[in-house]
C-alpha positions as CSV (number, residue, x, y, z in Angstrom):
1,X,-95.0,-117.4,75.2
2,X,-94.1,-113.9,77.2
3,X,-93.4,-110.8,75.2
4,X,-90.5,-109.2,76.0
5,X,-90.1,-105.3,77.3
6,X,-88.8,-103.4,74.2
7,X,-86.3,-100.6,75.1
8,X,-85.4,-97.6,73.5
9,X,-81.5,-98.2,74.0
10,X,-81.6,-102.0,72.9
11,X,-80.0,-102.9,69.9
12,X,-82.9,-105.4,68.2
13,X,-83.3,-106.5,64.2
14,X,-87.0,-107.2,63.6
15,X,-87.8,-110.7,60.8
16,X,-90.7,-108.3,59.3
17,X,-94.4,-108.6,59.4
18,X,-96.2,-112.3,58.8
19,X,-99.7,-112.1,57.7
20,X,-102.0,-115.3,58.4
21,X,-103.3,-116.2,55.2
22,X,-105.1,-118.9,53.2
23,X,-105.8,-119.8,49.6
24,X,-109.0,-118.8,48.6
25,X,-110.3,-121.6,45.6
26,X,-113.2,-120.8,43.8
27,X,-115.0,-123.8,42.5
28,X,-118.1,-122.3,41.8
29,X,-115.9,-120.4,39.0
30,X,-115.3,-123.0,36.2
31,X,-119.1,-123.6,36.0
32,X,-119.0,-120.0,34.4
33,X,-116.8,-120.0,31.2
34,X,-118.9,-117.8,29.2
35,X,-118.9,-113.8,29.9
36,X,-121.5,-111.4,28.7
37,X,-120.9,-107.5,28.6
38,X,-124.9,-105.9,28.7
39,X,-125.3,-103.2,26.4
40,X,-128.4,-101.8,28.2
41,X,-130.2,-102.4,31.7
42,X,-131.5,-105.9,31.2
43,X,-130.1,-109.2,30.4
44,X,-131.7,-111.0,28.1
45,X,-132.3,-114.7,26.9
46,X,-134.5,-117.5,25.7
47,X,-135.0,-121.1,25.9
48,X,-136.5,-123.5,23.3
49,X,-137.6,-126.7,25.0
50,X,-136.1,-130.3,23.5
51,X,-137.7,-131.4,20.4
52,X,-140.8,-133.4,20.5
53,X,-140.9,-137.5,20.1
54,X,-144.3,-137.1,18.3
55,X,-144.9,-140.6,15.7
56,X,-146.5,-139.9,12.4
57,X,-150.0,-140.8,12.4
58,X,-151.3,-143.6,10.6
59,X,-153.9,-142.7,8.0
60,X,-155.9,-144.8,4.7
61,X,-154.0,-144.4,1.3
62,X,-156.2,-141.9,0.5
63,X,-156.8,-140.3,4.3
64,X,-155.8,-137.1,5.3
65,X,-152.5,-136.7,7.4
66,X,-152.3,-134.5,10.0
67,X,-149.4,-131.8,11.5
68,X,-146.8,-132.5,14.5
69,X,-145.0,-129.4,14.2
70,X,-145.0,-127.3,17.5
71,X,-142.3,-125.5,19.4
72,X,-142.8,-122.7,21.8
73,X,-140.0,-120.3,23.9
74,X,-139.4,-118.8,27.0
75,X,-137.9,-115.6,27.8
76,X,-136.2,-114.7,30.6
77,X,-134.8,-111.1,32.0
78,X,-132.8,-110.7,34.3
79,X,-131.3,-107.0,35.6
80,X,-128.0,-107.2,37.6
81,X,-126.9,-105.4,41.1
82,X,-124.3,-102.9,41.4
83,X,-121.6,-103.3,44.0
84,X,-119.3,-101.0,44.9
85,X,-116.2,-100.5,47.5
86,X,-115.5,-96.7,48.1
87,X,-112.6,-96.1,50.5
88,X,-111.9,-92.6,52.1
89,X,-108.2,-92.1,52.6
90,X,-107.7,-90.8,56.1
91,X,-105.9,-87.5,55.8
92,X,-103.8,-88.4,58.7
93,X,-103.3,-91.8,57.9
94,X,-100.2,-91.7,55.9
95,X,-98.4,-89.6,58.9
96,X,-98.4,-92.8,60.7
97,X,-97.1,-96.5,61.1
98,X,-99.3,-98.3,58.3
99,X,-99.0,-102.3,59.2
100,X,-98.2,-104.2,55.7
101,X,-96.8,-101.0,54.0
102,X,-93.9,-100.1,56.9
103,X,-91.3,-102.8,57.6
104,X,-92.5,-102.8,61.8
105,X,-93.8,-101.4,64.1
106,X,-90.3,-101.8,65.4
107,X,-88.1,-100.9,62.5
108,X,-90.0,-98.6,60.6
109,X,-89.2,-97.2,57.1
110,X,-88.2,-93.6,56.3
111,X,-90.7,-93.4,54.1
112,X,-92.7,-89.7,53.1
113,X,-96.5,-88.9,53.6
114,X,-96.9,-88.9,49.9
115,X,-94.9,-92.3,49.5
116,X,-96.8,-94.4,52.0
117,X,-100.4,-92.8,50.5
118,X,-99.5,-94.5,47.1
119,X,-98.5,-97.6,49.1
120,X,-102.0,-97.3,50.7
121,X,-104.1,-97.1,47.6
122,X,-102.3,-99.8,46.1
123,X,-103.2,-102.2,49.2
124,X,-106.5,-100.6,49.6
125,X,-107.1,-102.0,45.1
126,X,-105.9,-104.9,46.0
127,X,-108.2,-105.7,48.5
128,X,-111.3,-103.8,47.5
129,X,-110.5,-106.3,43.5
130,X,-110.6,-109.1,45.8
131,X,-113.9,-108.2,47.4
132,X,-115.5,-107.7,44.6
133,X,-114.1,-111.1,43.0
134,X,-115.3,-112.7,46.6
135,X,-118.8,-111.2,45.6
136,X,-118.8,-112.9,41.7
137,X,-118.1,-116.0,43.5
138,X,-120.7,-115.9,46.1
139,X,-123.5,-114.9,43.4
140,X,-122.0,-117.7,41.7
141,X,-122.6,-120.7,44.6
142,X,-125.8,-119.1,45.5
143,X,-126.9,-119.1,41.6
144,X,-125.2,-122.9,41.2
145,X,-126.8,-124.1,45.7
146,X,-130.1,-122.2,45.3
147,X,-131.3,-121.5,41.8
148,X,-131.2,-118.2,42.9
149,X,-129.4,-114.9,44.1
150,X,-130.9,-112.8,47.2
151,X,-129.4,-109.1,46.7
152,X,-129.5,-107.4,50.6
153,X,-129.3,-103.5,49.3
154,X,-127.4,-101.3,51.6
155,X,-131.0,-99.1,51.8
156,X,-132.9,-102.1,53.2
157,X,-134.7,-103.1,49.8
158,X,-134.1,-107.5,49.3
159,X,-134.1,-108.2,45.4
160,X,-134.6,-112.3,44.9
161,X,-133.1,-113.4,41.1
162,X,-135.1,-116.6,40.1
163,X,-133.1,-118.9,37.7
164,X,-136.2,-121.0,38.3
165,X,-135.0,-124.1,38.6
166,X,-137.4,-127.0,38.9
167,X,-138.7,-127.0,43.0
168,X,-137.9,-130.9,42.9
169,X,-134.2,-130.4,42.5
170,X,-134.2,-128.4,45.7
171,X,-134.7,-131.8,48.3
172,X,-134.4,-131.1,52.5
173,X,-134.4,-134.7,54.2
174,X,-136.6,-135.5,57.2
175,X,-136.0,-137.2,60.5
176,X,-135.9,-140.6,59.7
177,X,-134.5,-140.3,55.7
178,X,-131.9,-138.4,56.3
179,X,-128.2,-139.8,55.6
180,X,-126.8,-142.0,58.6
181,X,-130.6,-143.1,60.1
182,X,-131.4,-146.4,60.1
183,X,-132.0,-148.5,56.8
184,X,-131.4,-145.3,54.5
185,X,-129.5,-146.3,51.6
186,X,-127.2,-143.4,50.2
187,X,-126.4,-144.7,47.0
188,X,-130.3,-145.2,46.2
189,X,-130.5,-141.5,47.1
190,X,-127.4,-141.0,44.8
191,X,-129.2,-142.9,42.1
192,X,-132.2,-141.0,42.2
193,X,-130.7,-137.7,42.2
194,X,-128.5,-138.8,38.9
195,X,-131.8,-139.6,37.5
196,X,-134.0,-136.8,38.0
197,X,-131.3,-134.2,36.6
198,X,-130.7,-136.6,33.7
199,X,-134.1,-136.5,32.4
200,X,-134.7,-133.0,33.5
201,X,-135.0,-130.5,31.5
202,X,-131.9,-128.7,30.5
203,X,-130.8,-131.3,32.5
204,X,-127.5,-133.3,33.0
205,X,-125.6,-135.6,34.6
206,X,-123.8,-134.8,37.5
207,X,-119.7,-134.4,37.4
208,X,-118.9,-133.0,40.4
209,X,-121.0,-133.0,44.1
210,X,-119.6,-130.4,46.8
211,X,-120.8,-131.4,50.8
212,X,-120.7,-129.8,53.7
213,X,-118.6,-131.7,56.3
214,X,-121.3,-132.6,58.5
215,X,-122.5,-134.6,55.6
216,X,-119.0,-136.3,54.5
217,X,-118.3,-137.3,58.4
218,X,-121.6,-139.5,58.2
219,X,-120.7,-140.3,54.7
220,X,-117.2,-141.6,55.4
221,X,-118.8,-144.3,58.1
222,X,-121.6,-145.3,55.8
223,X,-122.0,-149.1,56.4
224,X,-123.0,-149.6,52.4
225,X,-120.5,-147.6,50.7
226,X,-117.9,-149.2,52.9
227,X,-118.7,-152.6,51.5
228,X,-118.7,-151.2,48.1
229,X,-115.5,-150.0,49.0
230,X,-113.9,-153.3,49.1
231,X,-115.7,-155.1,46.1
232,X,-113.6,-154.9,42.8
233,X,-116.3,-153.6,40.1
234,X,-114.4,-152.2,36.7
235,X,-117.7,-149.9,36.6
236,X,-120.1,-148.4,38.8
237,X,-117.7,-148.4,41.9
238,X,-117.1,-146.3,44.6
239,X,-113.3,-144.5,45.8
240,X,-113.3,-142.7,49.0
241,X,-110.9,-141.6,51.6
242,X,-111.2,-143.6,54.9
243,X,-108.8,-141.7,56.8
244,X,-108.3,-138.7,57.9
245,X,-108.1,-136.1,54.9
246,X,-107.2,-133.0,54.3
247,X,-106.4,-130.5,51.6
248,X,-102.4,-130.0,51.0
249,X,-102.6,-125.9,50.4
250,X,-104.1,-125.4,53.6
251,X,-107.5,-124.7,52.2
252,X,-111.1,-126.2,53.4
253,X,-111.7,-127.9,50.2
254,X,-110.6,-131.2,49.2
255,X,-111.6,-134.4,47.3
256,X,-112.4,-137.4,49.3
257,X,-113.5,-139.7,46.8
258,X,-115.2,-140.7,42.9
259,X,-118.5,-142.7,42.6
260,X,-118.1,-143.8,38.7
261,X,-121.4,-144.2,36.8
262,X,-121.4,-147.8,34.8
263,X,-124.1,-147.0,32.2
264,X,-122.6,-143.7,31.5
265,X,-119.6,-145.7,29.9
266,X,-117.3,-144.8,33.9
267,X,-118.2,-141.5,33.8
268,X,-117.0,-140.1,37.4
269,X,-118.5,-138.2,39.8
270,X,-116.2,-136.5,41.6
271,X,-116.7,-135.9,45.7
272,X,-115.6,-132.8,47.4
273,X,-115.7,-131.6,51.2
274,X,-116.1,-127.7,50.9
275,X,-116.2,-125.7,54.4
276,X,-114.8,-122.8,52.5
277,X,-116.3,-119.6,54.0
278,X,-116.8,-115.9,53.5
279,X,-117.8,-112.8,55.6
280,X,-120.7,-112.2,55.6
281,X,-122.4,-108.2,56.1
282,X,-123.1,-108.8,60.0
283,X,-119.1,-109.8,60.3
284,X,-119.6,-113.3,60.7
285,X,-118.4,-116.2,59.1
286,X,-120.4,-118.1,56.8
287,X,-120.0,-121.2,54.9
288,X,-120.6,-121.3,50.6
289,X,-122.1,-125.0,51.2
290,X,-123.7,-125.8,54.8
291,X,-122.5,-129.0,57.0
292,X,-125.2,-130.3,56.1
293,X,-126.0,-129.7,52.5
294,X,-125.0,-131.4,49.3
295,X,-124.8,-129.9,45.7
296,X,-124.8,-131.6,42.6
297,X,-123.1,-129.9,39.3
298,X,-123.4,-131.0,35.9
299,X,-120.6,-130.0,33.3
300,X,-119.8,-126.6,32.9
301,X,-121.4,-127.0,28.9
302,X,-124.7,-128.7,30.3
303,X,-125.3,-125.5,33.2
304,X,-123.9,-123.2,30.8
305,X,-122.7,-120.3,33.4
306,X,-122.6,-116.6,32.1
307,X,-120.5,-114.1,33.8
308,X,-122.4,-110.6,33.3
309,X,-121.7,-107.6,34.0
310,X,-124.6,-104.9,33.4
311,X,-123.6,-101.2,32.5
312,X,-122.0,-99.0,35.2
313,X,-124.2,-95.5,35.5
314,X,-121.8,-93.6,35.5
315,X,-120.6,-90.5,33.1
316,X,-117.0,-91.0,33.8
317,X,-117.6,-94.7,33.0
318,X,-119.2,-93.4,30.1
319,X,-121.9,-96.0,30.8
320,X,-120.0,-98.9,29.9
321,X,-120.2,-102.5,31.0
322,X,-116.9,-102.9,32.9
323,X,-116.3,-106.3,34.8
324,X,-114.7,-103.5,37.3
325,X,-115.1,-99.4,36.9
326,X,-111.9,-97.5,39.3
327,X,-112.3,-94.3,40.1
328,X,-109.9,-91.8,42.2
329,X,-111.5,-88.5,43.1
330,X,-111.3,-86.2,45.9
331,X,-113.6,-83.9,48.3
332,X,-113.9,-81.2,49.9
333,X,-112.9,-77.4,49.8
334,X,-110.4,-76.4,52.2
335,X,-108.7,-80.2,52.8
336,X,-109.3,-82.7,50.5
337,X,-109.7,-86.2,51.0
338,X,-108.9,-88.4,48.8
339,X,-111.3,-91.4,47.5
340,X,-110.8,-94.7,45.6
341,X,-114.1,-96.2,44.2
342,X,-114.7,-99.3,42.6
343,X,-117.7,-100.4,40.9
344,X,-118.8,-103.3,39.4
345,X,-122.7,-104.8,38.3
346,X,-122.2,-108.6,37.9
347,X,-124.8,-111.3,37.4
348,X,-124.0,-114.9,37.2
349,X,-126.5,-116.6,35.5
350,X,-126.7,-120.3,35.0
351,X,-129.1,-120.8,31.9
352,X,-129.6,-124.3,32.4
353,X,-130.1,-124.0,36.2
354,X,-131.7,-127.7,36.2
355,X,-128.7,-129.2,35.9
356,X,-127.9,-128.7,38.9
357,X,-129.4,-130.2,42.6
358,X,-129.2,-129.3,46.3
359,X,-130.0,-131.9,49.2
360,X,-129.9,-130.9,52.8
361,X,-128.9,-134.9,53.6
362,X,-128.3,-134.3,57.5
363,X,-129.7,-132.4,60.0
364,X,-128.0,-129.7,61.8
């Protein structure tokens, strides 16, 4: 396609602006139903372990019994990072074509200075809300994939947050057990991974398992879950797409199939392909879940996902815990520019981080 030579004197009628864009699901979301406004610096929390099996003791009718009563807790504190987008509004920028705000670079409108500014800040909230919402949900998948959050401070400092989740539900594959070499079953490796977060814990069984699509194209051509395909079995069977799938919204996330757990009364698992990605600080893009990673998810109630958000230190905030602090100030003396700030200090903390399971199945 050849673009055409615009002239001054033709007589043209421009269709508007199109902008690319794509729905943005976040999955990781719904594993976080609870929300938690910090009154201080820390958040805090405990654990009491599950109650203990113990048997009463056998003793002579006139013996001496003896006490099973123990319990013990854990505490854990956790202190969230602050984020914040600060925008500097160009002084000259609103004396010029602003794409998204003016109809075209063609046919552009008669708007003012002060006008289009306005227009600015209110594309420059937009996106600066949907950053820091893209943040939440990337603490969220690392919190749910990796037990933990790694927090890259703008100053160089690295801050690791340890849900510590048991090392054994963390799982990388070697050459020769990964998924697709010869004689590895999957559903054993699907069976075992049900088990260990099931007796875990602060365990759970598994609802939901998101996979990168490296795994899911070995997946789809597995010689065992293709037979289990085609056998009828009211429980414990397997559903998956066998052809090619995709997600109707134009998103890179979509179900491809169920594996239904018999002794859990057909409890499904559901199967999802998710190569949905972000930007990440160096500009590139970066996927949630790798192409070759698997994570399993208990039930929202069984991870039991807080949304934090820690107090923003601040005056004008007046040290409140805001899920989102806005600010609009200006500098300078002589010629002021104009600022938008938005801050924000969220945490997502999973309590029972056990309940949940990462395999790296394939190799990259």
């Amino acid at each position: 396609m050849t673009t055409p030579a615009y002239n001054i004197w033709d007589q043209r009628r421009s269709l508007g602006v199109m902008r690319e864009s794509r729905p943005e699901p976040r999955p990781f979301s719904r594993f976080f139903t609870r929300t938690f406004l910090a009154t201080d610096e820390w958040i805090d929390f405990e654990k009491l372990p599950i109650k203990g099996r113990r048997l009463s003791p056998f003793v002579k009718p006139m013996g001496q019994g003896r006490g099973i009563y123990t319990d013990k807790s854990r505490g854990y504190r956790f202190k969230p990072a602050n984020t914040v987008v600060d925008e500097a509004i160009d002084p000259l920028r609103p004396l010029t074509f602003q794409p998204g705000i003016d109809t075209s670079m063609y046919d552009v409108n008669k708007l003012s200075p002060m006008q289009r500014i306005e227009l600015l800040k209110v594309a420059m909230t937009a996106d600066a809300l949907d950053a820091i919402e893209r943040r939440r949900e990337w603490m969220r998948a690392k919190a749910l994939i990796d037990g933990q959050v790694t927090c890259n401070y703008e100053d160089g400092d690295v801050i690791v947050v340890n849900f510590q989740r048991d090392t054994s539900h963390t799982e990388v594959l070697t050459s020769g057990n990964r998924f697709g070499d010869s004689g590895v079953s999957i559903m054993d490796k699907f069976q075992s991974i049900f088990d260990t977060m099931n007796d875990a814990e602060f365990g759970g069984l598994p609802l939901q398992v998101e996979m990168g699509g490296g795994v899911w194209a070995v997946m789809r051509k597995d010689a065992e879950i293709l037979a289990n395909l085609d056998k009828y079995r009211p429980v414990g069977g397997v559903t998956m797409e066998r052809g090619v799938v995709t997600s109707g919204d134009r998103s890179k996330r979509y179900k491809v199939g169920e594996i239904t757990i018999g002794g859990a009364s057909g409890q499904a698992v559901e199967l999802w392909v998710n190569n949905e990605t972000y930007e990440a600080d160096n500009g590139t893009q970066t996927r949630y879940v790798a192409s070759t990673d698997m994570v399993f998810l208990g039930s929202p109630d069984a991870i039991m996902g807080y949304d934090c958000s820690g107090m923003i230190i601040d005056r004008d905030a007046e040290y409140q815990a805001l899920p989102v602090f806005p600010k609009n100030y200006l500098k300078g003396d002589r010629v002021k520019v104009e600022h938008l700030s938005f801050e924000a200090a969220p945490l997502a903390v999973p309590v029972n981080p056990n309940a949940t399971y990462k395999l790296t199945a394939t190799a990259s």
